[in-house]
C-alpha positions in Angstrom: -101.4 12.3 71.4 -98.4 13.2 69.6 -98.1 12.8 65.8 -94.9 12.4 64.2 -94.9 13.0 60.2 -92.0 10.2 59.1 -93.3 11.0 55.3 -91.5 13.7 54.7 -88.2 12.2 56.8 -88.9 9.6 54.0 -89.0 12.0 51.5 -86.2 14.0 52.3 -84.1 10.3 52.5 -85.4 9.5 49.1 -84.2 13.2 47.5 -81.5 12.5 49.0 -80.1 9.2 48.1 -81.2 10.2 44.0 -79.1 13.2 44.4 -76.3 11.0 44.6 -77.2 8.5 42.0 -75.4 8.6 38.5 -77.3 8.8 35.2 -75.7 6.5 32.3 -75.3 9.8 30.4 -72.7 11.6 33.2 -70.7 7.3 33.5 -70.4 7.7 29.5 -69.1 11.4 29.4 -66.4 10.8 32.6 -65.2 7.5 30.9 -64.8 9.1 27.5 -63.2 11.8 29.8 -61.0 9.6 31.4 -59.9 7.8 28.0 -59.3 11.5 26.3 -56.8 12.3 29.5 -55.3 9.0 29.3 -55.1 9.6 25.6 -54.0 12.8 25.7 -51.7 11.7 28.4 -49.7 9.0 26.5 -49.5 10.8 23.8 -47.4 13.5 25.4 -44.9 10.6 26.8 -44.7 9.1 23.1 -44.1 12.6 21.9 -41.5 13.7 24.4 -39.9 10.1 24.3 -39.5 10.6 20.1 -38.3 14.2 21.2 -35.5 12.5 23.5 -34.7 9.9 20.6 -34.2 12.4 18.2 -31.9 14.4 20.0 -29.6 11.5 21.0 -29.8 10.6 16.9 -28.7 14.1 16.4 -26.1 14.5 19.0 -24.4 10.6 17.4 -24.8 12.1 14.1 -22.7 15.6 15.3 -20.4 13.0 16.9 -20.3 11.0 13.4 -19.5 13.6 11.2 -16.4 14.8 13.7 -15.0 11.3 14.1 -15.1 11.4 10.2 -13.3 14.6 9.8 -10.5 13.2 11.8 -10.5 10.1 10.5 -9.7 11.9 6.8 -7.7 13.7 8.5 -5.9 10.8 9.5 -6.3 9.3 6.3 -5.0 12.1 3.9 -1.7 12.2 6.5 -1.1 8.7 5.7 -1.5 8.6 2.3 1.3 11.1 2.2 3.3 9.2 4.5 2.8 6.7 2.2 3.4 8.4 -1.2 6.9 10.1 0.8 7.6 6.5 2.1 7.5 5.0 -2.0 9.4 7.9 -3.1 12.2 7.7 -0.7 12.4 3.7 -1.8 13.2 4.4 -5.4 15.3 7.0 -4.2 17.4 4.7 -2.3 16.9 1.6 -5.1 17.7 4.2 -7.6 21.4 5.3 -4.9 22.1 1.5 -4.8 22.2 0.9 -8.5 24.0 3.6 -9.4 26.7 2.7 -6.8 27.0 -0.8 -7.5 27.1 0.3 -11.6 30.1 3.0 -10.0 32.4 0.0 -8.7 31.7 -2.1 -12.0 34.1 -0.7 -14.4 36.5 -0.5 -11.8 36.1 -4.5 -11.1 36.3 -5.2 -14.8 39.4 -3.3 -15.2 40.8 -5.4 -12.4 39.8 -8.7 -13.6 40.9 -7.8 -17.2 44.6 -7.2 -15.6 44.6 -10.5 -13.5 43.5 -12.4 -16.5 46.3 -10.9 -19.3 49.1 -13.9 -19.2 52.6 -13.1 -20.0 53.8 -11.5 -23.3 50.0 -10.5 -24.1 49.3 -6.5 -24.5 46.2 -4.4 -24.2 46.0 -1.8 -26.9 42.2 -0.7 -27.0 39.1 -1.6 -24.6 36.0 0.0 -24.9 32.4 -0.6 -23.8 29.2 -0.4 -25.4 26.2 -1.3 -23.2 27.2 -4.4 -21.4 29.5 -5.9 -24.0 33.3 -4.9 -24.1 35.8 -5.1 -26.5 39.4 -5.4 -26.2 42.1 -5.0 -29.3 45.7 -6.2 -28.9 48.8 -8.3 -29.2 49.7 -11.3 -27.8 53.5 -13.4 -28.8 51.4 -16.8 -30.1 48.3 -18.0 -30.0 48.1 -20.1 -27.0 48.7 -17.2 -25.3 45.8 -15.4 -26.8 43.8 -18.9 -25.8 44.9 -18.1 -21.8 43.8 -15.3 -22.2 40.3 -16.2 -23.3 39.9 -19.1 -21.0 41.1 -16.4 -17.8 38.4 -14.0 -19.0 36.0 -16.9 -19.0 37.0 -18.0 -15.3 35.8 -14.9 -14.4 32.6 -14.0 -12.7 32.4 -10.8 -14.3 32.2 -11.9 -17.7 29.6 -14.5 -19.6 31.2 -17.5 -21.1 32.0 -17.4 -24.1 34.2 -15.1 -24.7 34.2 -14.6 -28.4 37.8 -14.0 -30.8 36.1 -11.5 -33.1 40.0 -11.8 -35.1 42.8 -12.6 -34.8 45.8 -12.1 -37.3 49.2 -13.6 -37.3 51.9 -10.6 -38.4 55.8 -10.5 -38.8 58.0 -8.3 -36.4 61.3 -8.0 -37.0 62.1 -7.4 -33.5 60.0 -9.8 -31.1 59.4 -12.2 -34.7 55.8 -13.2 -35.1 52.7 -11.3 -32.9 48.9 -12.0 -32.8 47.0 -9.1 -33.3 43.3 -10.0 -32.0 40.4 -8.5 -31.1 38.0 -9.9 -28.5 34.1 -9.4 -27.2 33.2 -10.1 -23.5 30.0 -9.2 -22.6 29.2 -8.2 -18.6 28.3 -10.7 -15.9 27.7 -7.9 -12.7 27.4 -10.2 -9.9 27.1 -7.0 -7.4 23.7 -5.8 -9.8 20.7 -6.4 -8.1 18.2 -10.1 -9.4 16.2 -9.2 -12.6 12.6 -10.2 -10.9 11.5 -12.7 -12.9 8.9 -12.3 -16.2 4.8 -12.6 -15.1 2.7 -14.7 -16.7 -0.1 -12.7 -18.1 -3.2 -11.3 -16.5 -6.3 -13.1 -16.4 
């Protein structure tokens, strides 16, 4: 009869099957493994994500600073455009009024000759600021009177015009002559508006 020892088949199974068998110990160390690598692990993304970030922070602040150096660039050459532009104005304001104040004398003169009537003389005119005075003779006085009233029609004069004197003398070759004196102050229609007054800050 033939014996067949199944115990130690048994035993061997049995060795066997705890070999592969897991102690609570070895589960706790590979999960606290696992969670240090995983750990470890997103830790390195985080860090080489706030590594990407703060390069692209860098490169917009390189790119900030250039875009500002151009834009003072930019900034300073306009100003002096600007400052040029303003000083070429009151260059040309400053042209303007000195050529209208040029053809002023030259239109007083002329309105001064249209105005004289008949038998009335001129012997002085001068200027002083924007009021003139004229000295001369005139036959009577009516005549002296046209005279004032065509200074008055005028535009280049202000109404009135005043008779500072005026003295009746003998001549014993044209008889009796009014020596006057007159005062006729400027009315430049060519000078540019006087802007009007403000009224005060707050």
């Amino acid at each position: 009869m033939i014996r067949i020892n199944l115990l130690a088949v048994e035993r061997a199974k049995a060795k066997k099957a705890r070999s592969f068998t897991i102690s609570p110990a070895h589960r706790v160390t590979i999960g606290a493994s696992l969670i240090l690598i995983v750990t470890v692990l997103g830790i390195g993304w985080w860090f080489m994500s706030l590594r990407q970030k703060s390069a692209q922070i860098d490169a917009d602040l390189v790119r900030a600073e250039s875009e500002s150096l151009q834009l003072r660039s930019v900034l300073a050459q306009v100003q002096k455009f600007e400052t040029r532009k303003a000083q070429l104005t009151q260059r040309v304001t400053l042209i303007e009024q000195l050529r209208r104040g040029q053809t002023a004398p030259v239109h007083v003169l002329d309105e001064v000759s249209k105005s004289l009537p008949e038998r009335v003389w001129l012997s002085e005119m001068k200027q002083t600021g924007a009021d003139f005075f004229l000295q001369g003779q005139a036959v009577s006085l009516p005549s002296l009177s046209d005279f004032v009233s065509n200074l008055e029609a005028t535009k280049w004069f202000i109404k009135p015009v005043e008779i500072l004197d005026s003295q009746v003398q003998a001549d014993a070759k044209v008889g009796d002559l009014v020596r006057f004196s007159l005062k006729a102050t400027l009315n430049n229609p060519e000078a540019p508006p006087v802007p009007p007054a403000g009224r005060g800050g707050k």
